[in-house]
C-alpha positions as CSV (number, residue, x, y, z in Angstrom):
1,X,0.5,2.0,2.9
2,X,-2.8,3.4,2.4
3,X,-6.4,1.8,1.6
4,X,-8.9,3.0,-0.5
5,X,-12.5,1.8,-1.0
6,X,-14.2,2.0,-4.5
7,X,-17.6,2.6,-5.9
8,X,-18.2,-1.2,-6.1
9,X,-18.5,-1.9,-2.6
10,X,-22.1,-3.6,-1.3
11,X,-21.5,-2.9,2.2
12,X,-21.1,-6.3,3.6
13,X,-19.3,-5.3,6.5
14,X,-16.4,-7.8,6.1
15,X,-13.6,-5.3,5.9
16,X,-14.4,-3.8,9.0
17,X,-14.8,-7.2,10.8
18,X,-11.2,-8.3,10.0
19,X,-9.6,-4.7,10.4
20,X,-11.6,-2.3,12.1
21,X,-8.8,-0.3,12.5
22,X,-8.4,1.0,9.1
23,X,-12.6,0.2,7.7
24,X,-15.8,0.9,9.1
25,X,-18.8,1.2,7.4
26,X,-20.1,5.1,6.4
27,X,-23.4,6.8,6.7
28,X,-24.3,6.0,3.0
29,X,-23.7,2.0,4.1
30,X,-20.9,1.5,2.4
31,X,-16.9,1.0,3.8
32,X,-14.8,3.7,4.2
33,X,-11.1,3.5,4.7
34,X,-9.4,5.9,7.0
35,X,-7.4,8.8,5.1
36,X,-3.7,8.3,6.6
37,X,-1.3,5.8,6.4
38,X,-2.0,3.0,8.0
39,X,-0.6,2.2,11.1
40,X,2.0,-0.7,10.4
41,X,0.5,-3.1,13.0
42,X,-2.5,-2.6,10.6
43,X,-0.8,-3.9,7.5
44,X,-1.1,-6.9,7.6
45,X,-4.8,-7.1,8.3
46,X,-5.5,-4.3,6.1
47,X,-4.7,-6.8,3.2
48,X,-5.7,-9.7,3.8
49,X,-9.5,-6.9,4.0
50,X,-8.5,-6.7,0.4
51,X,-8.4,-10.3,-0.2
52,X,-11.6,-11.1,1.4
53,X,-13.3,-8.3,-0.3
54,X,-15.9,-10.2,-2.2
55,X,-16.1,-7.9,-5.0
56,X,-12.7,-6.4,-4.8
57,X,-14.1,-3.3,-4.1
58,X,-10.5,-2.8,-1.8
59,X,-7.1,-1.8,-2.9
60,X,-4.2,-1.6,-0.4
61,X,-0.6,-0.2,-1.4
């Protein structure tokens, strides 16, 4: 699986807080997802980022 953020994020920081692991939040303020496959421990928490996303700036697949 991989994550990707897009332009829509606001930078609330909620992706990082429920998988750090696969988000963090960039220079520019915004979230950026790590570029490799996330780990599969990771999965699960990666998506339910995605739900949470409050303007579902997230995709996971």
């Amino acid at each position: 699986m991989k994550a990707t953020v897009s332009e829509e994020c606001i930078g609330c920081g909620l992706c990082e807080s429920t998988c750090d692991a696969v988000f963090s939040i960039g220079d520019e303020g915004v979230a950026v997802a790590i570029e490799e496959d996330i780990p599969e421990e990771y999965e699960d928490a990666a998506k339910e980022a995605e739900e949470g996303c409050p303007v579902g700036a997230i995709t996971v697949e």
